[in-house]
MIKE-810508 format. One line per field, with one value per residue (C-alpha): residue number from 1; residue in three letters; x, y, z. Coordinates in Angstrom, 2 decimals, m for minus. Layout:
N
nr: c(NUM_...) $
rest: c(ala_...) $
xx: c(X_...) $
yy: c(Y_...) $
zz: c(Z_...) $
//
This chain:
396
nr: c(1_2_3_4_5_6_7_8_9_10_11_12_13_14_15_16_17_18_19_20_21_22_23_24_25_26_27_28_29_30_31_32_33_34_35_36_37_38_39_40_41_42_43_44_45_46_47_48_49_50_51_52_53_54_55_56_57_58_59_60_61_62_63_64_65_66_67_68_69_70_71_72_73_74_75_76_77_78_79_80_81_82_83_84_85_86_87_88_89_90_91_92_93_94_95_96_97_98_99_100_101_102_103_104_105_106_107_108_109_110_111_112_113_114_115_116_117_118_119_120_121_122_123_124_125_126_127_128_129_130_131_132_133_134_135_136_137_138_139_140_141_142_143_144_145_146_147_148_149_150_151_152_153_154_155_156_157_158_159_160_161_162_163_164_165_166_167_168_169_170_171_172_173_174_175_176_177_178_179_180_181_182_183_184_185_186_187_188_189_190_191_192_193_194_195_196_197_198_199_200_201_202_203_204_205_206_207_208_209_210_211_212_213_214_215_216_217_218_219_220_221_222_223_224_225_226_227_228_229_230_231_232_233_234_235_236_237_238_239_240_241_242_243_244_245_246_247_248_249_250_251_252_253_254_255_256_257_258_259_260_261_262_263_264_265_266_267_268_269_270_271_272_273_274_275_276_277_278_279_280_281_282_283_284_285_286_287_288_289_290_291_292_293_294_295_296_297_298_299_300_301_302_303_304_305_306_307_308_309_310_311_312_313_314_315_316_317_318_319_320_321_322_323_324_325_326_327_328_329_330_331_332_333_334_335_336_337_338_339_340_341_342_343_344_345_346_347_348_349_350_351_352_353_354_355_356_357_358_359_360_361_362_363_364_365_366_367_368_369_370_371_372_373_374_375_376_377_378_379_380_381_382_383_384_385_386_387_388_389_390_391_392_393_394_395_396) $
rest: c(unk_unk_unk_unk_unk_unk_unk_unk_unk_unk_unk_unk_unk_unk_unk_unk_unk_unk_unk_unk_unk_unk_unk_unk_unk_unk_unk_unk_unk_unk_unk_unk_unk_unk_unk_unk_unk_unk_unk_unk_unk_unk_unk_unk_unk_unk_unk_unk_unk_unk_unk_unk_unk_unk_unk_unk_unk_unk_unk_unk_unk_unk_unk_unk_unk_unk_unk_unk_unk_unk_unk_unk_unk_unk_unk_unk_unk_unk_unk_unk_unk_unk_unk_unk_unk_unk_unk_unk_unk_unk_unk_unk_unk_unk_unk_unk_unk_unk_unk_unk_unk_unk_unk_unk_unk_unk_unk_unk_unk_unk_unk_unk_unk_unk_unk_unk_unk_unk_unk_unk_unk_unk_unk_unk_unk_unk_unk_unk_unk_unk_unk_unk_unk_unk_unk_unk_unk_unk_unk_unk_unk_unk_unk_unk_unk_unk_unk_unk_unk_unk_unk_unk_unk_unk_unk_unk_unk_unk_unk_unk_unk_unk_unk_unk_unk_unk_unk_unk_unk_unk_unk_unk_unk_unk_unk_unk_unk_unk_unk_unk_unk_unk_unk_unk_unk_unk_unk_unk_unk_unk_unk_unk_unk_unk_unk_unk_unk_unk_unk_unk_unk_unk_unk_unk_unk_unk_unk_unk_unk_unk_unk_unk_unk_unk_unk_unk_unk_unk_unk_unk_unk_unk_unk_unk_unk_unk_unk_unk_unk_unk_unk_unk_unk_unk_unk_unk_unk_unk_unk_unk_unk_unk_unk_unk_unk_unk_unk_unk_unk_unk_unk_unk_unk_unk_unk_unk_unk_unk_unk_unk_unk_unk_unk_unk_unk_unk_unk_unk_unk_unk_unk_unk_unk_unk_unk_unk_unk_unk_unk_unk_unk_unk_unk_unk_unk_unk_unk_unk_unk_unk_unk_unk_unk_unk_unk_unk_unk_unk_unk_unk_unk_unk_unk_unk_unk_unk_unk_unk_unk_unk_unk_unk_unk_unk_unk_unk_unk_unk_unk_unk_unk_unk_unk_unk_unk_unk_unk_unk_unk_unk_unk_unk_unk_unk_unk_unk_unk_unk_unk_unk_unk_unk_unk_unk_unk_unk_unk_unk_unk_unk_unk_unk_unk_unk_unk_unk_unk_unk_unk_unk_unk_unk_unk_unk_unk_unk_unk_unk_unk_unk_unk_unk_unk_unk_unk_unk_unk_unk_unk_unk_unk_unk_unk_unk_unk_unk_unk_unk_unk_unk_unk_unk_unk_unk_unk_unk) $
xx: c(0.00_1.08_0.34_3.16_3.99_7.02_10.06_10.94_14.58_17.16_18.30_19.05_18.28_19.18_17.04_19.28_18.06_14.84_11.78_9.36_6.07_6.17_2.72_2.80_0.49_0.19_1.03_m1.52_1.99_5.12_7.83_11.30_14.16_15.25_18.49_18.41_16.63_17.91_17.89_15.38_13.08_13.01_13.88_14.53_13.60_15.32_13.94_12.27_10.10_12.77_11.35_12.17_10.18_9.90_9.19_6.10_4.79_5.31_2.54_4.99_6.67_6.04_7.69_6.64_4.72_5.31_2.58_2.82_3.69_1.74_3.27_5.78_4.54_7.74_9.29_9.33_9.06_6.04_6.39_3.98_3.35_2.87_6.05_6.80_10.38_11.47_14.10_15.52_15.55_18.74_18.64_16.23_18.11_16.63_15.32_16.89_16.24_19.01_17.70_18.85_16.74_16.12_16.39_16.76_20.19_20.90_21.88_21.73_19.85_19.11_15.49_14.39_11.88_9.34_9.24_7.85_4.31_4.74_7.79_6.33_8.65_6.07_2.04_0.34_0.03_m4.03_m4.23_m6.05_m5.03_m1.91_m2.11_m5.36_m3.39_m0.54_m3.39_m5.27_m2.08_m0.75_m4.36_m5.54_m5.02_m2.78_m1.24_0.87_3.13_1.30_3.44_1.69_2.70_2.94_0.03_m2.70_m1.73_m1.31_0.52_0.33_3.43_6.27_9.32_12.39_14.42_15.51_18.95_20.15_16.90_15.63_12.73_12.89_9.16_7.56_4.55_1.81_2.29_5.49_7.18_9.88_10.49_11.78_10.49_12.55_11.93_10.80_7.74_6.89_4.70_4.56_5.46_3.28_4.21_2.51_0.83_0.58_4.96_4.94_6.05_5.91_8.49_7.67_9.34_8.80_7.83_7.82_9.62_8.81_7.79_9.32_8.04_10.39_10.22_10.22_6.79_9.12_7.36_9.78_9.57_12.73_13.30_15.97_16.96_19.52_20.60_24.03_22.67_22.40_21.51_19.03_20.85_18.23_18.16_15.17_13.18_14.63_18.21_18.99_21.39_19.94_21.31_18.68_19.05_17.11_16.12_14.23_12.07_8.13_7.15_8.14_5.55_6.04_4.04_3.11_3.10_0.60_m1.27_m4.21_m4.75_m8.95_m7.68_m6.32_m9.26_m12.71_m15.47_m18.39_m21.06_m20.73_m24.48_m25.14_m28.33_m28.15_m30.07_m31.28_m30.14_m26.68_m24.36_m21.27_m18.84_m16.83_m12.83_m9.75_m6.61_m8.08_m10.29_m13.58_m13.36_m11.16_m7.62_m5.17_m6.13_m5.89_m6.59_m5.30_m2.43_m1.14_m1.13_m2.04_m1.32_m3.20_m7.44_m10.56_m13.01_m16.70_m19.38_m22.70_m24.91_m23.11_m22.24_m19.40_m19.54_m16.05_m15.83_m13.03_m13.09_m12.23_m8.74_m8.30_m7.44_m7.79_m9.67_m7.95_m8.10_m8.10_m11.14_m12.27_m13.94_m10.98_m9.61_m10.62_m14.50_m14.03_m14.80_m18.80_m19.31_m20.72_m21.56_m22.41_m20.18_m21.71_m18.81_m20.54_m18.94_m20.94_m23.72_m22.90_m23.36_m19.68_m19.47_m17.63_m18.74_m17.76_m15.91_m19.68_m20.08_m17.83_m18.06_m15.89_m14.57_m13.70_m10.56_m9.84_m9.70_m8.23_m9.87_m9.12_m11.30_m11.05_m12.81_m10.93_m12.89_m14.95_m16.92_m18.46_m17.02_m19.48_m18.16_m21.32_m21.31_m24.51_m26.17_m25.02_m26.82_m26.07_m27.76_m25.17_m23.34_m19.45_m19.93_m16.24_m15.02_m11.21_m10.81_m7.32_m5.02_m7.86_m5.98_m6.87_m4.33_m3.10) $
yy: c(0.00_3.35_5.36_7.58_10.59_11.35_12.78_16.44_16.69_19.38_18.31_21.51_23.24_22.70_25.22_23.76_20.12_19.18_19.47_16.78_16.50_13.70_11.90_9.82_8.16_10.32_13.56_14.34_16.11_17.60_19.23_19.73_18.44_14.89_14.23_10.78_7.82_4.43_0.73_0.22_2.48_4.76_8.82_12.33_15.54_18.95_22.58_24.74_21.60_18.73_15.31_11.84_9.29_5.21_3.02_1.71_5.20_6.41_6.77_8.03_11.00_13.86_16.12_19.74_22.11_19.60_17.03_13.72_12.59_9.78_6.41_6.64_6.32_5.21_2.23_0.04_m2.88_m3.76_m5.93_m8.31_m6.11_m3.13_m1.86_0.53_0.97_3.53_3.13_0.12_m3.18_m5.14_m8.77_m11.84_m14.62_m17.94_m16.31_m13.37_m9.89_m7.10_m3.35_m0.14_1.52_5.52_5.42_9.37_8.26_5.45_2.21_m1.54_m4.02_m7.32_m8.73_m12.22_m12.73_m14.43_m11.24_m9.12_m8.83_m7.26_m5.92_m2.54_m0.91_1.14_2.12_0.31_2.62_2.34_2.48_5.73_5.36_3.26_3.65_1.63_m0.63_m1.17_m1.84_m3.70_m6.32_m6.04_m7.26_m9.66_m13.58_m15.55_m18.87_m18.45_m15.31_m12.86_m10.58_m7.49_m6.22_m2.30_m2.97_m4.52_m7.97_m10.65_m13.83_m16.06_m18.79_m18.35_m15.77_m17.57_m14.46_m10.98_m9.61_m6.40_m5.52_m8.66_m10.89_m14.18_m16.20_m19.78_m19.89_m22.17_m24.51_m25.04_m23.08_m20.42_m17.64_m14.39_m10.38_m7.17_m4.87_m2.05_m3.87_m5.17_m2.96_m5.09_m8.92_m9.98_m12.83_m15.92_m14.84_m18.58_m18.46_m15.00_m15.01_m11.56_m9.77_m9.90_m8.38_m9.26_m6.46_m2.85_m2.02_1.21_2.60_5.26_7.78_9.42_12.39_10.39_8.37_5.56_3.56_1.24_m1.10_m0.67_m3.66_m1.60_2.31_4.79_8.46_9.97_13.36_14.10_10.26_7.72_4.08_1.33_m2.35_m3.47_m6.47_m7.99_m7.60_m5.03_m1.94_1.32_5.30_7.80_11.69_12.77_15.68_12.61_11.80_12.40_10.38_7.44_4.99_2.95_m0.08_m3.15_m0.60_1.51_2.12_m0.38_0.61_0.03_m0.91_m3.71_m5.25_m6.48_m4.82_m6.16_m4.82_m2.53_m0.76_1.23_3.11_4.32_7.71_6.21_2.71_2.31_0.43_1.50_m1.11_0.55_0.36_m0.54_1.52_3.43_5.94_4.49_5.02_2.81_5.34_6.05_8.29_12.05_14.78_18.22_17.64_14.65_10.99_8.09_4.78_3.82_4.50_4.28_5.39_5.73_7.34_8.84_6.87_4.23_3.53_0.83_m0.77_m2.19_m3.71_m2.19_m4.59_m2.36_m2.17_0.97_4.43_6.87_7.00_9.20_10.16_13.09_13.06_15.24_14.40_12.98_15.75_14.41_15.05_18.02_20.65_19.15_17.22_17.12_14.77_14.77_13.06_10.78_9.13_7.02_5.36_2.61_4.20_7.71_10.36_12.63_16.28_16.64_20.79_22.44_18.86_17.14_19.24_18.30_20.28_21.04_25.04_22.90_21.24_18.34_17.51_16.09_14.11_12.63_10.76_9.27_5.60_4.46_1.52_1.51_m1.51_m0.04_2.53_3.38_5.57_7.71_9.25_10.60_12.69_16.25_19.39_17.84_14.43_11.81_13.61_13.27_11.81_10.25_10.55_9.50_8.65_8.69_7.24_5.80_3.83_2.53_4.07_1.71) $
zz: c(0.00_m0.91_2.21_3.31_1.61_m0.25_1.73_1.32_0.60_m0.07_m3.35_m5.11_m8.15_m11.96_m13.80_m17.14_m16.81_m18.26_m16.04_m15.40_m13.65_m10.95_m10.48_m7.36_m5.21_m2.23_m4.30_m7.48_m9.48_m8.59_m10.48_m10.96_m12.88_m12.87_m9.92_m9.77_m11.19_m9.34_m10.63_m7.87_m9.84_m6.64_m7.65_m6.60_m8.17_m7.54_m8.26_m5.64_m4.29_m4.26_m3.43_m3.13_m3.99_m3.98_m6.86_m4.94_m4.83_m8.09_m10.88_m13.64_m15.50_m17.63_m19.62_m17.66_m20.43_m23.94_m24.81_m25.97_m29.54_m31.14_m31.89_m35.20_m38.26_m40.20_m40.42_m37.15_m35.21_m33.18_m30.19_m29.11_m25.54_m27.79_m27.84_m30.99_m31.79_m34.92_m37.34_m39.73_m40.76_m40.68_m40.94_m39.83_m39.21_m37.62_m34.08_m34.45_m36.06_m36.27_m35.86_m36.46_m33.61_m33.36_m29.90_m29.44_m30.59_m32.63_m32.10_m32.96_m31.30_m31.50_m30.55_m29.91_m33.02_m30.91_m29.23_m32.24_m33.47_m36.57_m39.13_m40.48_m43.47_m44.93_m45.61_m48.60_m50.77_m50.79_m47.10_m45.89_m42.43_m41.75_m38.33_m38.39_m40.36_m38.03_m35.13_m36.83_m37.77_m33.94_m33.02_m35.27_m34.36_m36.92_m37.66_m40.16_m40.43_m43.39_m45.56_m46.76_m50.16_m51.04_m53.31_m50.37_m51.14_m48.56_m48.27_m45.75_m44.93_m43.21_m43.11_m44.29_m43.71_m44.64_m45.61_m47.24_m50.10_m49.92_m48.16_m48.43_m47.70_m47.80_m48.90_m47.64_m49.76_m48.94_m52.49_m50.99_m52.59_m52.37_m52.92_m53.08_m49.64_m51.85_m53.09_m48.91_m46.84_m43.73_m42.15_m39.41_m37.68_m36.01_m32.99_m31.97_m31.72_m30.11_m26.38_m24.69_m22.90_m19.29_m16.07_m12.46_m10.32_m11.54_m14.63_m16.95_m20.27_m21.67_m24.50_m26.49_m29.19_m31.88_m30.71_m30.12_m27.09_m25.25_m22.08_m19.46_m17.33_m15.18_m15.44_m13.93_m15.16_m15.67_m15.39_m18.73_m20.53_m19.64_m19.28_m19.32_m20.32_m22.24_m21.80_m24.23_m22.22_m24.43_m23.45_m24.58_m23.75_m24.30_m23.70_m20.98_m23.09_m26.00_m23.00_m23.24_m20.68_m18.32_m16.52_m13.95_m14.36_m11.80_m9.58_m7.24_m10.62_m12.33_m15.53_m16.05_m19.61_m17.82_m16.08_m17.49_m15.80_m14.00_m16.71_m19.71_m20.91_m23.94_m24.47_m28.13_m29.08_m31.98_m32.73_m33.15_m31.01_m29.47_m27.52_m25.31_m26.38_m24.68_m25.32_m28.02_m28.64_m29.62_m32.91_m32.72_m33.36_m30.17_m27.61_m28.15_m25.49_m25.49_m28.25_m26.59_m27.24_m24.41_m25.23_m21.47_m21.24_m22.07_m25.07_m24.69_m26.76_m25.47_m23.50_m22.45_m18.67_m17.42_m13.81_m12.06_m8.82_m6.93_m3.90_m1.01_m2.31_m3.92_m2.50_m5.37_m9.29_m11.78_m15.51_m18.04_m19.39_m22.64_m25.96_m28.15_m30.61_m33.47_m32.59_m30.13_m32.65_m33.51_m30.09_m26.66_m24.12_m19.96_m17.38_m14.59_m11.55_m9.18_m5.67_m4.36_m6.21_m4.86_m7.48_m7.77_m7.54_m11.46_m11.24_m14.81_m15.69_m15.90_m19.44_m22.49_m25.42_m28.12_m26.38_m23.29_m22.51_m21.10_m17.30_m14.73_m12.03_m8.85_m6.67_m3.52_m3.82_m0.42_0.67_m2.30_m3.75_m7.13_m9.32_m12.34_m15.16_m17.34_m20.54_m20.87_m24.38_m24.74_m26.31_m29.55_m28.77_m29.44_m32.02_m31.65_m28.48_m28.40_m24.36_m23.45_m20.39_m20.79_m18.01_m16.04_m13.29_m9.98_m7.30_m4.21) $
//
């Protein structure tokens, strides 16, 4: 349990490192520049309000003042726990794939290939939305490994290899052959082979400038770089200056996202059916709020109402909540927070429309059993109705 507060330290100040907002468990945010981060996970910021905080009481960090980018769009691989990692294709070789990784510097890597959902070099060239694309071949259930062509075609077998401008494929039945890079949008591989990354206890994910999302098993700082080793046992260095944002995870913080709640309802205006969405906005594109980018939430659309049972266990509920960007300017839509059946005082935040921004809320639920989450029909009926709640955790 996260019940103590932070300890105040004198630390000092460095007005010329980067700042970062410190979300924790006992504190909603704190800033300051970045003085230590430890292999234990545990940190200290300096600045005018120093602090010190444990890795069991830490949420996760911001950039102060810059918002989040969106995942990359270019060339990439795609790991099987979501992981997005900019910059080139070297080689496949048996288990093995060699990257070029933009890693706010660059630098090779080498990643188990079990590890990796999907190869992406480049959009089809009839694809409308390639980030739709890139979701939809990181979700989908496969057997065999499926290599997209720059044209929309697919072929499903098995990836041979790759080396230099060249992909070499089986087919399925059983005829290798081979196709020039130039000509390959994407390889997705055999989600029944994939075996994800995992990490005992609390590890991190950091967001860089770039978009590139990456999972730390362990992390320290020189002052000026971030030194971390992936989950792959990778060894990465990473200006401080290239990070967005760094979250600790199997922590104090349970991501809703995470859990499957005790009863979803949706009460359509007219007649059309909304399921709630994981991760995503619910029209089914990444989370967008305010400029930024959350790869952690959840998307709703007016009227619609989802029930969790929180056990007892739970000290705080927190999100941004706003109608995504990408309907803010045409919708509307009414917020509704219940504890154990207890209607929330939201004040202004209860109103989304497209001149509002989004907000922040914090809740106490300490002791709680029920926590229901409302989107109710705006001025505009159900019109745009697309709610984030973005970074909807559970706090310890």
């Amino acid at each position: 349990m996260c019940r103590s507060p932070c300890e105040i330290v004198a630390l000092g100040d460095r007005t010329s490192a980067p700042s970062f907002d410190l979300a924790t468990a006992d504190v909603a945010v704190t800033s300051g520049p970045l003085d230590r981060l430890s292999e234990d996970w545990s940190l200290a910021l300096g600045g005018q309000n120093p602090i010190q905080a444990k890795a069991s009481q830490i949420i996760g960090l911001r950039r102060t003042n810059l918002t989040v980018p969106a995942p990359p769009q270019e060339e990439q691989v795609i790991l099987v726990n979501g992981d997005q990692i900019p910059g080139s294709l070297l080689q496949v070789t048996g288990e093995r794939v060699r990257f070029r990784a933009q890693v706010g510097v660059e630098q090779e890597l080498t990643l188990p290939l079990s590890a990796i959902s999907v190869l992406w070099l480049t959009s089809p060239d009839d694809a409308e939305d390639s980030t739709a694309v890139r979701r939809r071949l990181a979700s989908e259930r496969r057997k065999r490994d499926t290599l997209l062509f720059r044209n929309g075609d697919r072929v499903d077998g098995m990836l041979a290899g790759f080396e230099g401008e060249t992909v070499r494929f089986q087919g399925a039945n059983g005829k290798p052959f081979q196709v020039e890079r130039a000509n390959v949008a994407a390889i997705a591989l055999n989600t029944e082979l994939a075996r994800p990354l995992r990490q005992a206890g609390i590890y991190g994910r950091a967001i860089l400038a770039n978009g590139c999302r990456l999972s730390l098993a362990s992390v320290h700082t020189d002052g000026q770089m971030l030194l971390g080793k992936t989950l792959f046992k990778g060894s990465v260095r990473v200006p401080l200056d290239q990070v967005r944002a760094l979250d600790w995870r199997q922590g104090c913080a349970v991501y809703l996202s995470d859990s499957n709640p005790k009863k979803y309802e949706c009460t359509p205006f007219l007649d059309l059916q909304w399921p709630y969405a994981r991760d995503a906005g619910v029209a089914g594109g990444e989370i967008r709020l305010g400029g930024s980018s959350y790869d952690k939430g959840i998307g709703m659309h007016s009227g619609s109402r989802l029930t969790y049972d929180l056990g007892g266990k739970f000290r705080w509920f927190e999100a941004s909540v706003g109608l995504d960007d990408r309907s803010r300017q045409h919708g509307s839509a009414r917020l509704e927070i219940l504890v154990d059946g207890k209607a929330q005082d939201l004040g202004p935040a209860r109103e989304l429309t497209g001149a509002g921004q989004a907000r922040r809320i914090r809740i106490s639920i300490a002791g709680a059993r029920e926590l229901r989450l409302g989107v109710g029909f705006g001025p505009r009926g159900d019109v745009q109705g697309h709610v984030d709640w973005a970074d909807a955790r559970l706090i310890k």
